[in-house]
C-alpha positions in Angstrom: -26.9 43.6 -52.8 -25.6 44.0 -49.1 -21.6 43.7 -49.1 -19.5 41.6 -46.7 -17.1 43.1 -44.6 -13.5 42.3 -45.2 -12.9 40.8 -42.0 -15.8 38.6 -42.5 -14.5 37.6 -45.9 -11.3 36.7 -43.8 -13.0 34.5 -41.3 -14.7 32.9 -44.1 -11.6 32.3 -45.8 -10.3 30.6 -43.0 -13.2 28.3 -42.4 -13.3 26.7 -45.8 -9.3 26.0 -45.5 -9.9 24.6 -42.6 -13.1 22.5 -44.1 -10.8 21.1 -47.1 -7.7 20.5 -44.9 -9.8 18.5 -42.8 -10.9 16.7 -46.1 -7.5 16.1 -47.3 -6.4 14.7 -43.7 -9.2 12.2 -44.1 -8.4 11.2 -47.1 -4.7 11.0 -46.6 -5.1 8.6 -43.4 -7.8 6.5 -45.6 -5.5 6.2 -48.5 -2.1 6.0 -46.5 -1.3 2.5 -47.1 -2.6 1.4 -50.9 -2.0 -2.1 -50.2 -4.7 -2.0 -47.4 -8.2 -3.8 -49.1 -10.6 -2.0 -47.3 -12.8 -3.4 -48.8 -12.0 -7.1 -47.8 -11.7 -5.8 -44.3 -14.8 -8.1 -42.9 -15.3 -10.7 -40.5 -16.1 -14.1 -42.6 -19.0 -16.6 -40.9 -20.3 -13.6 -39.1 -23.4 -15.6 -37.8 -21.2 -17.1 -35.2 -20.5 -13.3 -33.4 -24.8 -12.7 -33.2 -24.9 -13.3 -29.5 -21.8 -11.5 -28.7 -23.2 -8.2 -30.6 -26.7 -9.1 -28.9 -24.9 -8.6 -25.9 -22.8 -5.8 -26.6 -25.7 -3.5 -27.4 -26.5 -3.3 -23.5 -22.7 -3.3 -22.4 -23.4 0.1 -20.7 -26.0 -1.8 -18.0 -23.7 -4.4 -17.5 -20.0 -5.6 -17.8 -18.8 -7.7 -20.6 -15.6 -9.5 -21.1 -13.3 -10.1 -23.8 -10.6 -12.7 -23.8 -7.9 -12.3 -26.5 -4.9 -14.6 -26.8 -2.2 -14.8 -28.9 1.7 -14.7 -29.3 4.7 -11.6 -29.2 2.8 -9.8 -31.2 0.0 -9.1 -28.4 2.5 -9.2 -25.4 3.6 -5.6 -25.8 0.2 -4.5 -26.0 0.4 -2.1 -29.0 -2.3 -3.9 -30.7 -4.2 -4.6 -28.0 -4.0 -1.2 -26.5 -5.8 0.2 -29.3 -8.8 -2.7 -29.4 -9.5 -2.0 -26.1 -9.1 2.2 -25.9 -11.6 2.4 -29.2 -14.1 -0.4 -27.7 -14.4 1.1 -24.3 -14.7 4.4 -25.7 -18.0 3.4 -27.1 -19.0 0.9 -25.1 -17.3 1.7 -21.4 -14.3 1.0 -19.4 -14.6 -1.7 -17.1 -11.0 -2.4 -16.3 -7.6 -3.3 -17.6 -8.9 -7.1 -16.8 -5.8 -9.9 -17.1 -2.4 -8.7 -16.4 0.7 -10.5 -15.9 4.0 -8.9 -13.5 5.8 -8.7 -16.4 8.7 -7.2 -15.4 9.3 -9.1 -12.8 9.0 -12.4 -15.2 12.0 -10.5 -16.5 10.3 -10.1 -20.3 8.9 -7.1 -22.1 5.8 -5.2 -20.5 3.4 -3.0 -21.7 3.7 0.4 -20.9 0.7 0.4 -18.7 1.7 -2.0 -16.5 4.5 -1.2 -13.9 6.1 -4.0 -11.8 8.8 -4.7 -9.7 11.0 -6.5 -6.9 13.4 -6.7 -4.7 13.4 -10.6 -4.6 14.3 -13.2 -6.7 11.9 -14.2 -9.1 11.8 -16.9 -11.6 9.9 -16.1 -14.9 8.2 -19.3 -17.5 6.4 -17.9 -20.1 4.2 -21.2 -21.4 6.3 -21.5 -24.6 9.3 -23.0 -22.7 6.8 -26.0 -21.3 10.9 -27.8 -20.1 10.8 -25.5 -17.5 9.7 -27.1 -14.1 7.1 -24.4 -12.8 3.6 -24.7 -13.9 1.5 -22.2 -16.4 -1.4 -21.1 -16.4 -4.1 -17.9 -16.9 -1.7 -14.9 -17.6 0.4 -17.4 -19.9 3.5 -16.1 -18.2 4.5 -17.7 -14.4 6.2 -15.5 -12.0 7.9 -18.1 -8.7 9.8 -17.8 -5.7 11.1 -19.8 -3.0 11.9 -16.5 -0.5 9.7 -16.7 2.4 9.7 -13.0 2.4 9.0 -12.5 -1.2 6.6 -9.9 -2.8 6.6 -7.7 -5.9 3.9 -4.6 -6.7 2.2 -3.9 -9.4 0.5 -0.4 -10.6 -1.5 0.1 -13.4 -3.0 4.0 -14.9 -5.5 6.0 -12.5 -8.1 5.1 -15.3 -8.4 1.8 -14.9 -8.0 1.8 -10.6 -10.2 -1.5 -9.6 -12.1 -2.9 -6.7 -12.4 -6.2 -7.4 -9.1 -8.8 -8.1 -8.3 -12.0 -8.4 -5.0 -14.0 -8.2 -4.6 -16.9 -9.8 -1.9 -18.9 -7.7 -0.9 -22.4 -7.3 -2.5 -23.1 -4.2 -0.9 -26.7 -2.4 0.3 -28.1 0.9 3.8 -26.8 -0.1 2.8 -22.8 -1.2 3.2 -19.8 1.1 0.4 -17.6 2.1 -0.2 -14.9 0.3 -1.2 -11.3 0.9 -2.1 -8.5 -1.0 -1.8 -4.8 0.2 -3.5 -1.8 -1.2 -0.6 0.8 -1.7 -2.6 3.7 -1.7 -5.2 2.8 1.3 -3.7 0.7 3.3 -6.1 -2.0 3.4 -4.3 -5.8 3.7 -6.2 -9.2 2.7 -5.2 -12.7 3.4 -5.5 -13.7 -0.1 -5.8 -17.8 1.2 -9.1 -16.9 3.5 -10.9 -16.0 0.0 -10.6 -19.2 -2.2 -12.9 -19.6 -4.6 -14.9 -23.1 -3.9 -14.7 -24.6 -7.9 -11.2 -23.8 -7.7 -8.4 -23.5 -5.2 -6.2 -21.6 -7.0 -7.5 -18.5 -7.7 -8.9 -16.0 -4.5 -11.2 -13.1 -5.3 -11.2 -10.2 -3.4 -12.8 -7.4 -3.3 -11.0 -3.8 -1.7 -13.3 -1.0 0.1 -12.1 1.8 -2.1 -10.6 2.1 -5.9 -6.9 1.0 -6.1 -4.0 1.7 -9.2 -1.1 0.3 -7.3 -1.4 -3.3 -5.2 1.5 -5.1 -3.6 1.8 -9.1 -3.2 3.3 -10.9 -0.6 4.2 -14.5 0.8 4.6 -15.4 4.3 5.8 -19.2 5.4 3.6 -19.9 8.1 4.3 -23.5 8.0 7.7 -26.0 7.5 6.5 -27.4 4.5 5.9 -24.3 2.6 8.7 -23.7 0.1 7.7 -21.5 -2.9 4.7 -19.1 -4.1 3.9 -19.1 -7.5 1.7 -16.8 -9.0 -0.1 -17.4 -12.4 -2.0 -14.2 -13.4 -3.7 -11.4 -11.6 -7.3 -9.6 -12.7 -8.5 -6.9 -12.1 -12.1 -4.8 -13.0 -13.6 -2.3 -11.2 -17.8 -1.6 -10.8 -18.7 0.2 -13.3 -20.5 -1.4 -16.4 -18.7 -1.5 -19.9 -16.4 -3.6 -21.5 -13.5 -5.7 -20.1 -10.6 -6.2 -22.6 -7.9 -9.5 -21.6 -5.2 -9.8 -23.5 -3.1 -12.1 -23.2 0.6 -12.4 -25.4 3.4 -14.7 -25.1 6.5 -14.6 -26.9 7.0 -17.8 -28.6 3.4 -19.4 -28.5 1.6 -21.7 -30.4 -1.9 -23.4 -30.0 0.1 -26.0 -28.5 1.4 -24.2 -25.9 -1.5 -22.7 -24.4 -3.6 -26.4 -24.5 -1.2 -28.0 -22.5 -0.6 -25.4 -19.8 -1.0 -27.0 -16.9 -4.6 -24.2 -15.8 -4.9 -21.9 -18.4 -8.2 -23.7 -20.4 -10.0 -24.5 -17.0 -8.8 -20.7 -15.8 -10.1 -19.2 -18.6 -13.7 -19.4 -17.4 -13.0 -16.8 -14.5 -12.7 -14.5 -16.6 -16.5 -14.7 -17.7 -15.6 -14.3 -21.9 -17.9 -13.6 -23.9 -16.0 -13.6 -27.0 -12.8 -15.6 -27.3 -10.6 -13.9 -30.3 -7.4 -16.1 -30.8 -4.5 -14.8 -33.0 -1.7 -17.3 -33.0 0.3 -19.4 -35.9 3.0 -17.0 -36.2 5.6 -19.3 -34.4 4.2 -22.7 -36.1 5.8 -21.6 -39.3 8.9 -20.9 -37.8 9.5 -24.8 -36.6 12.2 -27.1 -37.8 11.4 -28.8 -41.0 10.9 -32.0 -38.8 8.8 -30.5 -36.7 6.3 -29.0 -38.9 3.5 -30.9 -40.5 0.2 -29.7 -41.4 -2.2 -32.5 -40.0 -0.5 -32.2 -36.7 -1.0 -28.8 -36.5 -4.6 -28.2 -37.4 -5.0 -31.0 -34.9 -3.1 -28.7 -31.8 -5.7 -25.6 -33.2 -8.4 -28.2 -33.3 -7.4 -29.6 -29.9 -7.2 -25.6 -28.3 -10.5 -24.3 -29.3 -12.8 -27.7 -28.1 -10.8 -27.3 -25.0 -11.6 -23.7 -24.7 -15.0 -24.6 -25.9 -15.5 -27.1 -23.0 -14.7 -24.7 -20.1 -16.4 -21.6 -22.5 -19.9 -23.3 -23.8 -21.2 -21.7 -25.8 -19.0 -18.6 -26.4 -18.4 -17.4 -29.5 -14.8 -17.1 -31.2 -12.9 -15.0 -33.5 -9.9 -16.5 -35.2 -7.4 -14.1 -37.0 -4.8 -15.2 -39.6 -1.5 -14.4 -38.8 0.6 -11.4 -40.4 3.2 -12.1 -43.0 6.7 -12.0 -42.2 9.7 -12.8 -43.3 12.3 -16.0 -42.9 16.2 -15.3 -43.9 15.4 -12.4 -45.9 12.5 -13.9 -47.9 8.6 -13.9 -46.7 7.8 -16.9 -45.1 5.8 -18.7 -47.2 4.8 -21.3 -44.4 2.6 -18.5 -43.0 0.3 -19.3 -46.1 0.1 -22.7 -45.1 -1.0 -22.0 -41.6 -3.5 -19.2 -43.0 -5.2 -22.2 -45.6 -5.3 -24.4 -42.4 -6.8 -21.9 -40.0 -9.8 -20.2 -42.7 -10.4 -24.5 -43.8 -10.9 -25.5 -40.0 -13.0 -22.2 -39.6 -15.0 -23.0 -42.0 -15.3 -26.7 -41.4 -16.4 -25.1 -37.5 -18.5 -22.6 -38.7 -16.2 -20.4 -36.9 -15.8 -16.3 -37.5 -12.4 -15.4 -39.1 -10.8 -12.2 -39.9 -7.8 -12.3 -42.4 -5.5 -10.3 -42.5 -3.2 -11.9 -45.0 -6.4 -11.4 -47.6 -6.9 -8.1 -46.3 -2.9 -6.7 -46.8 -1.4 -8.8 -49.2 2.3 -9.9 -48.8 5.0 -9.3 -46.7 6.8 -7.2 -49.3 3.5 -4.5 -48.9 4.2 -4.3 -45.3 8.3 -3.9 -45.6 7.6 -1.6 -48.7 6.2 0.8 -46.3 8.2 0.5 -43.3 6.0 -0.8 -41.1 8.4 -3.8 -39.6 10.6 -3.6 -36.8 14.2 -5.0 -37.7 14.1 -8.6 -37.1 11.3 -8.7 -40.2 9.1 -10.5 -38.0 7.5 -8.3 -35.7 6.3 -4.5 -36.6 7.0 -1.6 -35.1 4.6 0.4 -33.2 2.9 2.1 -36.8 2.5 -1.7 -37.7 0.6 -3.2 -34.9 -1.2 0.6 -35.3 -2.5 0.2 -38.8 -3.1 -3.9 -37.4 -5.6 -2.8 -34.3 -7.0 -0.2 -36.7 -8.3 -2.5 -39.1 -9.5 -5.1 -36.5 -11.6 -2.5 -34.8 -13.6 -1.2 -37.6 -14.3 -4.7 -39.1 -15.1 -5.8 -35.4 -17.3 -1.7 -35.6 -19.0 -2.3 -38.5 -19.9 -5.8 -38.0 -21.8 -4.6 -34.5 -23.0 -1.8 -36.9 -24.4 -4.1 -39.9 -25.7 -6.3 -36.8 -27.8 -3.6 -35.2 -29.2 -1.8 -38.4 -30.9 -5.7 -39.0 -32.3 -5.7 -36.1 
């Protein structure tokens, strides 16, 4: 029998500890959080997401959008961020899509959007509907009155864009708006390309891939008094997937249906899946304030809205994470998950729950994955949350495919 060198033996050695390291990391990460079902981790009514997978499977010929609203726990992104790094990793990037001046509104950003001003600037996020200026597409309202006004915005070299378009309130009494490439120089009088179904949004196209843009107003008549600017997209040519998001601290179904544009502006954005993940805030009302057939009628009221500017788009409604309310879990958050999975059902409508899929909010404080208020989670939180969207989003596509 022909011997094996020692230095072979060590190489060897080192191979299969490598091999069972790699299958103990694997099986750490899977079993890191017990309280995690896995194997509840579906999408219910799954019929209702056929024609979005039917699309997805050519999203490398063409571009695809998703549209994802919900409350503070998408505005920072960290959820979010992960959805759309794992889906255009398989299926394309696209663009960052929908973003909002954040910083500028003077609220929390994600980190992958940089913004900023010399001017004054009045932020209204659409959960504060007392406040005079109007809301719409990005949920959050940046406004002026300065003449001179202007703020830029930069987003990561990967997701540099071509194509924009500003959603603005457009009226006898608005400012003209420009917008100037920062890195080539190129300026477009934002007014000269409104869209003809609607006169608040202009889409514009610039000659060569851009991160960083800036905005600005210029009275060019004595009635102009103000610029107010509603949400800015942006997508560059190449096929793959588009991923909005868009989070507002505060929000409730209600919010978003009576915002002044955002239903109507929806439909720029070209969705073709709608995932909604709001009810958080419901269960925090005053006792007064919170009835059940009231608020199934504000989720009911949302989604036909959404449905009437979106026909025919599909939907995917998540349950809202369990928290806690003056040092106890909320139990109120149960109530809003039986009305949501009922109406979905009732709708025939996809759902993904979470509450089934994690259990209580004691499993999630347990294992430290809330951020000090009890409310929101910190960053490993709204980790382990995208994680377990994506794959049941993954292996839905997957299961979807196989069959046909």
């Amino acid at each position: 029998m022909k011997s094996i060198k020692p230095n072979k033996i060590f190489y060897l050695s080192i191979l299969l500890l490598i091999f069972f390291l790699g299958c103990e990391k694997s099986l750490t990460q899977q079993n890191k959080y017990a309280f995690v079902k896995e194997n509840l981790n579906n999408i219910h009514n799954i019929k209702e997401l056929n024609s979005f997978f039917e699309k997805l499977q050519y999203a490398k010929q063409k571009q695809l959008n998703i549209l994802h609203i919900g409350d503070s726990h998408l505005q920072a992104n960290d959820i979010t961020e992960f959805l759309r790094d794992g889906l255009q990793q398989k299926f394309g990037n696209a663009g960052r899509g929908l973003i909002v001046p954040y910083k500028v509104a003077g609220t929390n950003s994600p980190e992958d959007i940089i913004s900023q001003s010399n001017n004054k600037w009045e932020g209204k996020r659409n959960s504060k509907p007392f406040l005079p200026q109007s809301n719409g597409i990005g949920g959050i309202t940046i406004e002026s009155v300065d003449p001179n006004a202007s703020f830029i915005f930069q987003l990561p070299d990967k997701y540099a864009f071509t194509n924009m378009a500003v959603f603005f309130e457009n009226d006898d009494k608005s400012y003209d708006i420009f917008a100037e490439d920062q890195e080539n120089g190129q300026i477009i009088d934002l007014k000269k390309y409104i869209n003809k179904k609607d006169k608040n949004v202009a889409i514009v196209s610039f000659t060569k891939p851009t991160s960083k843009v800036k905005i600005t107003s210029v009275k060019s008549d004595s009635k102009q008094n103000h610029i107010t600017i509603l949400g800015i997209n942006t997508s560059n040519n190449k096929n793959g997937l588009i991923y909005h998001s868009i989070g507002v601290n505060g929000a409730e179904y209600f919010h978003f249906d009576t915002s002044k544009y955002f239903n109507k502006e929806t439909s720029f954005l070209n969705p073709d899946l709608i995932i909604i993940s709001l009810g958080t805030n419901e269960a925090y009302r005053k006792d007064s304030d919170f009835n059940e057939i009231s608020i199934k009628k504000e989720i009911d009221s949302f989604i036909s809205n959404l449905k009437k500017y979106n026909p025919g788009i599909p939907f995917l409604i998540t349950t809202p994470a369990y928290a806690y309310k003056n040092g106890k879990p909320n139990s109120r958050l149960k109530i809003i998950h039986d009305i949501l999975i009922k109406y979905c059902n009732e709708k025939q409508l996809a759902y993904w729950d979470l509450q089934e899929i994690t259990g209580d909010a004691v499993n999630w404080k347990k294992n430290n994955l809330f951020s000090k208020d009890l409310v929101h989670y910190n960053k490993e939180g709204y980790k382990l949350q995208g994680q377990l969207l994506l794959s049941a989003i993954l292996n839905s596509y997957n299961d979807y495919v196989a069959k046909h």
